[in-house]
N, CA, C and O atoms as a Maestro MAE file, in Angstrom:
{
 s_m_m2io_version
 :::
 2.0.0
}

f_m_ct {
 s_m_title
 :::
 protein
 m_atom[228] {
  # First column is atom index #
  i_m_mmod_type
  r_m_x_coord
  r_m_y_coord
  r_m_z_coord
  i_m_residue_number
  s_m_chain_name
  s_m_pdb_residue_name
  s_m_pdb_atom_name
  i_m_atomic_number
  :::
  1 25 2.572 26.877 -61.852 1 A "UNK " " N  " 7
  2 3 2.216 27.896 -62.819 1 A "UNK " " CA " 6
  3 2 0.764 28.336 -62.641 1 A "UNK " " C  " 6
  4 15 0.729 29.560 -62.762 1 A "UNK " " O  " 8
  5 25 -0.543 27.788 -62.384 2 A "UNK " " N  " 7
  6 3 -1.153 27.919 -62.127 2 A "UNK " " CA " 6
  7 2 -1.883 28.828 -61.404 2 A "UNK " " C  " 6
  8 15 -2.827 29.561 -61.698 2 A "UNK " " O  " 8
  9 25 -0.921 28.530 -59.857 3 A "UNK " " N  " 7
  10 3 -1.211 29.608 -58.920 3 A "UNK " " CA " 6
  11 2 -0.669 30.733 -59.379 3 A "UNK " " C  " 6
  12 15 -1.355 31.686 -59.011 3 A "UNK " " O  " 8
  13 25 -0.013 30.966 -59.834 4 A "UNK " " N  " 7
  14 3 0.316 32.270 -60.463 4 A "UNK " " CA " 6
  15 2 -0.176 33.006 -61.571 4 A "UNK " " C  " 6
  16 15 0.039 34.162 -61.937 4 A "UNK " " O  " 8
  17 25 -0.923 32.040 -62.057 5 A "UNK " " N  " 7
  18 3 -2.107 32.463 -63.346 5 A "UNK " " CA " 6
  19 2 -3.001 33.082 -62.306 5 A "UNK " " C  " 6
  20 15 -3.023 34.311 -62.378 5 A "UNK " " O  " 8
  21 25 -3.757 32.545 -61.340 6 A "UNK " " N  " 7
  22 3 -4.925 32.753 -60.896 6 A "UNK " " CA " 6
  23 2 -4.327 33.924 -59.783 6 A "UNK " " C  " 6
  24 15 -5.315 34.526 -59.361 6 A "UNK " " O  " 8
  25 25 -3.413 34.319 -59.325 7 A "UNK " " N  " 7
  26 3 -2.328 35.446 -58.476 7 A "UNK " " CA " 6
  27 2 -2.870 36.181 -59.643 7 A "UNK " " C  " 6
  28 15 -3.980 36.673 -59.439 7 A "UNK " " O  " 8
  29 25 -2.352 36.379 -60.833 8 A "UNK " " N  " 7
  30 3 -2.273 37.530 -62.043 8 A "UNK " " CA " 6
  31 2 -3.926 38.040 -61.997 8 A "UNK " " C  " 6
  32 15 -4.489 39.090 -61.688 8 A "UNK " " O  " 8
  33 25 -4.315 36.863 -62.420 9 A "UNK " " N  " 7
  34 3 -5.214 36.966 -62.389 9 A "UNK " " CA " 6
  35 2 -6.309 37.642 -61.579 9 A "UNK " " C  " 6
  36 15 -7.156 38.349 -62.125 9 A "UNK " " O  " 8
  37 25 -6.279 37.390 -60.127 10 A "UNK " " N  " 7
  38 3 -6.852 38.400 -58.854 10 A "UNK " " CA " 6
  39 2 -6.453 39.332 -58.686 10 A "UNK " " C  " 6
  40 15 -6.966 40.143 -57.914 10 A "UNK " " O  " 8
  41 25 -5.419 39.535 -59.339 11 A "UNK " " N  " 7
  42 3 -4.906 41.528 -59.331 11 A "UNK " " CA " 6
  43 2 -5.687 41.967 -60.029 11 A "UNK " " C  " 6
  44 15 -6.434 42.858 -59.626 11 A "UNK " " O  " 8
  45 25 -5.774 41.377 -61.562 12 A "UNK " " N  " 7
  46 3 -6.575 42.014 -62.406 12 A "UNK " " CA " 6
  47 2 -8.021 42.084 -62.326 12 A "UNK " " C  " 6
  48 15 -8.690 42.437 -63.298 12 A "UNK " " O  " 8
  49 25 -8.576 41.737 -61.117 13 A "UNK " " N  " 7
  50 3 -10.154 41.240 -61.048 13 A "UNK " " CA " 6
  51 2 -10.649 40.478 -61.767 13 A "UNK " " C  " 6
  52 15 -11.876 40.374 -61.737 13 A "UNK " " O  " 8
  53 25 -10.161 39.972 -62.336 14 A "UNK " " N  " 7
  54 3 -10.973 38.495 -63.292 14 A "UNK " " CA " 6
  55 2 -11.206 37.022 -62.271 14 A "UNK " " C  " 6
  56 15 -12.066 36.157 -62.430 14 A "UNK " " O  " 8
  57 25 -10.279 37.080 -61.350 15 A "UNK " " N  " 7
  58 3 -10.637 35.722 -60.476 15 A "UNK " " CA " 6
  59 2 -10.918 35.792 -58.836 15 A "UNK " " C  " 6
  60 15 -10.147 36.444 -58.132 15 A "UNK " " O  " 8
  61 25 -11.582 35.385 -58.500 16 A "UNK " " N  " 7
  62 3 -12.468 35.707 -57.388 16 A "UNK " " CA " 6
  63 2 -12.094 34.441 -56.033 16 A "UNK " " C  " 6
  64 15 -12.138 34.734 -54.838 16 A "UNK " " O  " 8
  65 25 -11.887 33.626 -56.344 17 A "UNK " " N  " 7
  66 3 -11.156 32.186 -55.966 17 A "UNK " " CA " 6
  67 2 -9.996 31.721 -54.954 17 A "UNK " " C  " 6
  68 15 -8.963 32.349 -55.184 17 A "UNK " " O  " 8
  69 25 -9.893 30.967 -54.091 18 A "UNK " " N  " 7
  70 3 -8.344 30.852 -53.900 18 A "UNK " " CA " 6
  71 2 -7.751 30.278 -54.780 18 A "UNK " " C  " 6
  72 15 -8.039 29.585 -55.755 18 A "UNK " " O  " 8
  73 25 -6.497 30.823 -54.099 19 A "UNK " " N  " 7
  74 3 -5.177 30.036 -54.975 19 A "UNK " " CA " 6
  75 2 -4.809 28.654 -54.702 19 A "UNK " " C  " 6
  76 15 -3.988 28.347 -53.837 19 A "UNK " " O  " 8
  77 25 -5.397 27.856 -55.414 20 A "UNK " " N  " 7
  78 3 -5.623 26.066 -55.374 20 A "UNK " " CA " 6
  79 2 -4.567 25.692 -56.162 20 A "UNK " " C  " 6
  80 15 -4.127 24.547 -56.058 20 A "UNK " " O  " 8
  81 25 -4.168 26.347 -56.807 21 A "UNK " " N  " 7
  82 3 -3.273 26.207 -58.033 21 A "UNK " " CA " 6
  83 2 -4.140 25.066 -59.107 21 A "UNK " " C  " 6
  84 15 -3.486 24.776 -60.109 21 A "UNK " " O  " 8
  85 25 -5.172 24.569 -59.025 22 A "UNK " " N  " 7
  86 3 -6.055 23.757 -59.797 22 A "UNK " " CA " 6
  87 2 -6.399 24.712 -60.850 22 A "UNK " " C  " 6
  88 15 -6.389 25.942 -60.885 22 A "UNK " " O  " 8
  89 25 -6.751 23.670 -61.825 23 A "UNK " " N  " 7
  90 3 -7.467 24.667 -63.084 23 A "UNK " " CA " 6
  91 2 -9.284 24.112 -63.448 23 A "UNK " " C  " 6
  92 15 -9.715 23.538 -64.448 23 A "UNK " " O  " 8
  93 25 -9.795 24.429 -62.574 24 A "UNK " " N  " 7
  94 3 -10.927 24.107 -62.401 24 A "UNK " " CA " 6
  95 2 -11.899 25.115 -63.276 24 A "UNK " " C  " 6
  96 15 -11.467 26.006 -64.006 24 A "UNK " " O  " 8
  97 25 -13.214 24.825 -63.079 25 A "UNK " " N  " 7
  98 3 -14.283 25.894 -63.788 25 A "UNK " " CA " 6
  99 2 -14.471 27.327 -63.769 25 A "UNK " " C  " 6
  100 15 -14.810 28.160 -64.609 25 A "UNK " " O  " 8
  101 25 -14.100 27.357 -62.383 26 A "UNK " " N  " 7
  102 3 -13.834 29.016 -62.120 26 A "UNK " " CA " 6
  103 2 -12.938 29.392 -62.487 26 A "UNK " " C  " 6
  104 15 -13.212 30.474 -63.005 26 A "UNK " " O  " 8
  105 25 -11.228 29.060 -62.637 27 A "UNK " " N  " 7
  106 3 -9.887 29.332 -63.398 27 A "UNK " " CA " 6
  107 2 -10.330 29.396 -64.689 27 A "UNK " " C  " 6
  108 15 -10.465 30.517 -65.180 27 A "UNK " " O  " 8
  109 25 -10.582 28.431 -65.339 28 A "UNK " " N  " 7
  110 3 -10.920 28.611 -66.571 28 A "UNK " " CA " 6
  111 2 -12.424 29.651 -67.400 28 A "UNK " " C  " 6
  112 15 -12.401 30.021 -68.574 28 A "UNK " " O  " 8
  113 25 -13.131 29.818 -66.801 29 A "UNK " " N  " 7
  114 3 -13.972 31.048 -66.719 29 A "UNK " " CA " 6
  115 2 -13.046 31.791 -66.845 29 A "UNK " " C  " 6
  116 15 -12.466 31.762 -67.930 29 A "UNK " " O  " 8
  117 25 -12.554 32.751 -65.766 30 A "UNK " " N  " 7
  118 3 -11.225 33.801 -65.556 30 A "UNK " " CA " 6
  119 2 -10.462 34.024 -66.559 30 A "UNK " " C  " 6
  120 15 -10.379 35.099 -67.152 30 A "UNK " " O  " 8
  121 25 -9.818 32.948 -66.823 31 A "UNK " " N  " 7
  122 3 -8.976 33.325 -67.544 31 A "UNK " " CA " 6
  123 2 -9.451 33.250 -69.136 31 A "UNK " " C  " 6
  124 15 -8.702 33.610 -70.044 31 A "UNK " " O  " 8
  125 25 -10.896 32.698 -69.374 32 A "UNK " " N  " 7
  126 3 -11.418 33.050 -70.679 32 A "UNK " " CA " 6
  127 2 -12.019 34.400 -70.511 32 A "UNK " " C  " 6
  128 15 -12.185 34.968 -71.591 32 A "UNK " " O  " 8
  129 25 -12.345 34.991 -69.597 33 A "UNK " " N  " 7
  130 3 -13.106 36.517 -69.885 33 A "UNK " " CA " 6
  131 2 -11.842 37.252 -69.795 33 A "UNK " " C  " 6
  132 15 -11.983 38.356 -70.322 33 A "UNK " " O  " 8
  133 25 -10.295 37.015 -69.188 34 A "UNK " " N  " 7
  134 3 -9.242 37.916 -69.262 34 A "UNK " " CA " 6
  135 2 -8.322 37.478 -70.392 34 A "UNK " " C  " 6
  136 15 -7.168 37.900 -70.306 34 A "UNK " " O  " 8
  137 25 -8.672 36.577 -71.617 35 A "UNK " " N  " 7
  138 3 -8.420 36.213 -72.556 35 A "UNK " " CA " 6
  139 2 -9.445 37.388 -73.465 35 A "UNK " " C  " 6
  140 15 -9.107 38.085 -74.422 35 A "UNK " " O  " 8
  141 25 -10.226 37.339 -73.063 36 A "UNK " " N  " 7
  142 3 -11.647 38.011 -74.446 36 A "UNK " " CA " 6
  143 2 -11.058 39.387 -74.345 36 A "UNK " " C  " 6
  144 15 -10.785 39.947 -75.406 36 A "UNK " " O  " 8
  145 25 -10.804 40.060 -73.117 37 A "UNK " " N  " 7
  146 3 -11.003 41.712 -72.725 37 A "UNK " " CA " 6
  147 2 -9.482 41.487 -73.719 37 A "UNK " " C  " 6
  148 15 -9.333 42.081 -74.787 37 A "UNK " " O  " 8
  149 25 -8.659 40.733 -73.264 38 A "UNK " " N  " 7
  150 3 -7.047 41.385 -74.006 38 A "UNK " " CA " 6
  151 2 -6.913 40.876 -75.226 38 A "UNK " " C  " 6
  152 15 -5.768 40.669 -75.629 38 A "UNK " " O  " 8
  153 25 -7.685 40.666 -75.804 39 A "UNK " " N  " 7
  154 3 -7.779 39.963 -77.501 39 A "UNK " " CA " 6
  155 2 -7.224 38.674 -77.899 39 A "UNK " " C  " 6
  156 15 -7.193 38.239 -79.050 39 A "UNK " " O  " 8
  157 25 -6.778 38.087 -76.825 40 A "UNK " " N  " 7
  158 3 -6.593 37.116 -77.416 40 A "UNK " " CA " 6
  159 2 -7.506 35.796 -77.191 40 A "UNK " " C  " 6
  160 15 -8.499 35.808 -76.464 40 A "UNK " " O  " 8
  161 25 -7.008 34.544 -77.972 41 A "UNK " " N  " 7
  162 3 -7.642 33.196 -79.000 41 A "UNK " " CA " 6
  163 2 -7.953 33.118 -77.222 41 A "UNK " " C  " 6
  164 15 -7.146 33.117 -76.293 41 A "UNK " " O  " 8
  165 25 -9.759 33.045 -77.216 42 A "UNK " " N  " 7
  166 3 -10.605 32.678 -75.617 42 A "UNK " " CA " 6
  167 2 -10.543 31.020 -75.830 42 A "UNK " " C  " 6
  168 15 -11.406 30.484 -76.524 42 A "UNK " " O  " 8
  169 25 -9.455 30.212 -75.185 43 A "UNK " " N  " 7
  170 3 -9.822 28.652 -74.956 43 A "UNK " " CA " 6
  171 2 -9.484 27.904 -73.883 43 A "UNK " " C  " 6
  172 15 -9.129 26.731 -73.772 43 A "UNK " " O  " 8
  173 25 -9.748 29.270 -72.686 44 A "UNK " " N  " 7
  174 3 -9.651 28.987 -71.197 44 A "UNK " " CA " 6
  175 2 -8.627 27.979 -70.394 44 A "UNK " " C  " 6
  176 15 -8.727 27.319 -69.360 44 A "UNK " " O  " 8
  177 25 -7.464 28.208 -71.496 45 A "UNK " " N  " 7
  178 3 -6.676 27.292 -70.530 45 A "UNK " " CA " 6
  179 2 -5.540 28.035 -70.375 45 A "UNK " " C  " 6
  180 15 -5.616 29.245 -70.589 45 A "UNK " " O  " 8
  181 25 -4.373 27.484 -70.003 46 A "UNK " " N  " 7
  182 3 -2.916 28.787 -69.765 46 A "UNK " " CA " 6
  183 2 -2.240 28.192 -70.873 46 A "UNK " " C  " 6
  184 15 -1.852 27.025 -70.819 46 A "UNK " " O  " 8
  185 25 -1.992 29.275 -72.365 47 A "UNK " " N  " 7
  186 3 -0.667 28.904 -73.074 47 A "UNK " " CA " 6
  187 2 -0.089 30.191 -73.230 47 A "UNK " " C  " 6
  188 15 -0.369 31.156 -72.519 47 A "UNK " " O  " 8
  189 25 0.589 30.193 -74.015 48 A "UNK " " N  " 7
  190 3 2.090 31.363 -74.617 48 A "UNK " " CA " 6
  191 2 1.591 32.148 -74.157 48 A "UNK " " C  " 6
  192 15 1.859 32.588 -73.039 48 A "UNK " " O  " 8
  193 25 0.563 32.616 -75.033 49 A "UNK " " N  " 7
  194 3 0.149 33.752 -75.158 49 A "UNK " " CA " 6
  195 2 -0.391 34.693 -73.717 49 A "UNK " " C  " 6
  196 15 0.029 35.803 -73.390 49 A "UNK " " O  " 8
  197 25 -1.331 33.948 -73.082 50 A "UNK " " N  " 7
  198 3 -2.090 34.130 -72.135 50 A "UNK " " CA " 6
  199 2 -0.909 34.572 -71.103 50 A "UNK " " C  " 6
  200 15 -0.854 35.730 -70.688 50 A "UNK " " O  " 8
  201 25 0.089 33.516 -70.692 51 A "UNK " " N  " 7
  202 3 1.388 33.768 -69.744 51 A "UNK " " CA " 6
  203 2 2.105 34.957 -70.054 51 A "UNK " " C  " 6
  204 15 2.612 35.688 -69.203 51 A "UNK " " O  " 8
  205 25 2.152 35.203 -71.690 52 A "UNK " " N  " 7
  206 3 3.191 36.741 -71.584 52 A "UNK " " CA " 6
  207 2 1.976 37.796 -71.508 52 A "UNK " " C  " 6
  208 15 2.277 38.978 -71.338 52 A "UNK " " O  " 8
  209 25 0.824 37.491 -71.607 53 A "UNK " " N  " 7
  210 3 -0.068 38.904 -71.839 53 A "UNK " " CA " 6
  211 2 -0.057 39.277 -69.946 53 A "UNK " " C  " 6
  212 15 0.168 40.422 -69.553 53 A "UNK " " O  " 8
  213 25 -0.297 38.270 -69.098 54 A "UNK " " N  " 7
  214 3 -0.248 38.378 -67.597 54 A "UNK " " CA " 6
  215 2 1.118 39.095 -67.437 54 A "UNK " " C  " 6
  216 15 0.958 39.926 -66.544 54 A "UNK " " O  " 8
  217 25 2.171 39.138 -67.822 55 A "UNK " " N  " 7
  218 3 3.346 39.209 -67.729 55 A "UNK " " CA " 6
  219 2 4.241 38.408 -66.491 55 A "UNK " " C  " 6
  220 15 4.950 38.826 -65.576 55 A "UNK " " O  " 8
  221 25 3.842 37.070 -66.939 56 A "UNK " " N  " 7
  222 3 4.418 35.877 -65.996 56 A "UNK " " CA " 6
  223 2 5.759 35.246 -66.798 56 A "UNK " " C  " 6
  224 15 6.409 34.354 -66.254 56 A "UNK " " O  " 8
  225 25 6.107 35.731 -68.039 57 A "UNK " " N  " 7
  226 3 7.078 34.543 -68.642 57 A "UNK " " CA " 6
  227 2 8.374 35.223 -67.850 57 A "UNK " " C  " 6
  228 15 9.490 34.713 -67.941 57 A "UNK " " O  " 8
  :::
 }
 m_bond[227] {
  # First column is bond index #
  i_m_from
  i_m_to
  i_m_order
  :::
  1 1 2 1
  2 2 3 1
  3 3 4 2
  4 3 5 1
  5 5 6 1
  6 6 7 1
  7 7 8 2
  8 7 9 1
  9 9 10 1
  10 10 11 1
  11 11 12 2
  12 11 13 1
  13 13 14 1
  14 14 15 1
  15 15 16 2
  16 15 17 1
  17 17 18 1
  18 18 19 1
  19 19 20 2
  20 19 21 1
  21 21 22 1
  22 22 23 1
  23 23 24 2
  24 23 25 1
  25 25 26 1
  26 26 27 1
  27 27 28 2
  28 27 29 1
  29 29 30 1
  30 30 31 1
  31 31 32 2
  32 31 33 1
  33 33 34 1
  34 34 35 1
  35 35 36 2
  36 35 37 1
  37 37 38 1
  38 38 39 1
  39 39 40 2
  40 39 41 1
  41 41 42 1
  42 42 43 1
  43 43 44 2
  44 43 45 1
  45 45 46 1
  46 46 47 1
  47 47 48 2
  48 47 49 1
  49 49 50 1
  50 50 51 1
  51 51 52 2
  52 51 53 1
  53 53 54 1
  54 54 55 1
  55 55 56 2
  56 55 57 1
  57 57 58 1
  58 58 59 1
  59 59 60 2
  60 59 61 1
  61 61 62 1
  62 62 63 1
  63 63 64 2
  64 63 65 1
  65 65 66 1
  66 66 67 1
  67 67 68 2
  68 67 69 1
  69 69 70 1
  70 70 71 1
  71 71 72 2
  72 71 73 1
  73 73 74 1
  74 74 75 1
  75 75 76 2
  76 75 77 1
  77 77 78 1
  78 78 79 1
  79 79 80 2
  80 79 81 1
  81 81 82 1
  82 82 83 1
  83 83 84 2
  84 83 85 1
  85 85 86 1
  86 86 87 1
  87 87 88 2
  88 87 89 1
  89 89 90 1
  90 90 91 1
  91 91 92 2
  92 91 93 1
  93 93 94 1
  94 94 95 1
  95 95 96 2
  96 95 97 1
  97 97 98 1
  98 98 99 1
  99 99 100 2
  100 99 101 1
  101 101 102 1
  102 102 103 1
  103 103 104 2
  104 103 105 1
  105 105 106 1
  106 106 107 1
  107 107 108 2
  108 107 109 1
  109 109 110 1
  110 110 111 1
  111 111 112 2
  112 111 113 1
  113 113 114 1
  114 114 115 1
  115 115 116 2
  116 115 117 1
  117 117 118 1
  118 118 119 1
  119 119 120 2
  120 119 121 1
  121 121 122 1
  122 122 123 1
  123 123 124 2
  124 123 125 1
  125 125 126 1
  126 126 127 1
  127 127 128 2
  128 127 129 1
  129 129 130 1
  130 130 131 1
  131 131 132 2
  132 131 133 1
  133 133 134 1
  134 134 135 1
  135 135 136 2
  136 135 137 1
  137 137 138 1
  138 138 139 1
  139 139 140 2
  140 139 141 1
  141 141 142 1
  142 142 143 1
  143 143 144 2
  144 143 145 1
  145 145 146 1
  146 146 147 1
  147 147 148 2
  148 147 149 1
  149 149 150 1
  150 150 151 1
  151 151 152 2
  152 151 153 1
  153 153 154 1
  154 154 155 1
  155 155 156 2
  156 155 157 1
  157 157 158 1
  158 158 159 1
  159 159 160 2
  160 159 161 1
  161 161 162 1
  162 162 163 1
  163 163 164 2
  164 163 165 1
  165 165 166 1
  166 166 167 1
  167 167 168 2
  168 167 169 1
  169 169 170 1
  170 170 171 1
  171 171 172 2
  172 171 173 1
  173 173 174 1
  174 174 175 1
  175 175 176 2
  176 175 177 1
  177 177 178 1
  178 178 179 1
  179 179 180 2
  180 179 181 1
  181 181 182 1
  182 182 183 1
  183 183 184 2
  184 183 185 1
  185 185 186 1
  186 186 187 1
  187 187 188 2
  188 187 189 1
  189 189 190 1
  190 190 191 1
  191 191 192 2
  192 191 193 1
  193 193 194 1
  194 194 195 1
  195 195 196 2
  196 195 197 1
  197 197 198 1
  198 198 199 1
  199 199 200 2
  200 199 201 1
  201 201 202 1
  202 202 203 1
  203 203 204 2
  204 203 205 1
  205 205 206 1
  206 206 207 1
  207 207 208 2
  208 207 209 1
  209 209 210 1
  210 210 211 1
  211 211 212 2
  212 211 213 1
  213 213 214 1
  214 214 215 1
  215 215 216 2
  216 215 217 1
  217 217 218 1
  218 218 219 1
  219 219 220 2
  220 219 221 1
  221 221 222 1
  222 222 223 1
  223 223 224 2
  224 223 225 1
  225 225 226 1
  226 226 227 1
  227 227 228 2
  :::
 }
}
């Protein structure tokens, strides 16, 4: 799941990174500034919300 957060994620320009599929400092950065821009709760990790806003579910 991961790598596919951080895949979504490099489309959208928020992650700069390879795809490690890890959720390291830079993943979690990413996906808290592509949490802030789309309104939702910023707590840099992958849940519900974050997965359907990427449109990964």
């Amino acid at each position: 799941m991961i790598v596919n957060v951080q895949r979504a994620l490099k489309e959208e320009g928020y992650y700069g990174g390879g795809l490690t599929g890890s959720l390291n400092s830079v993943t979690r950065r990413a996906i808290a500034n592509y949490q802030s821009d789309a309104g939702l709760i910023v707590n840099g990790i992958v849940d519900a919300p974050t997965v359907a806003s990427l449109g990964l579910e």
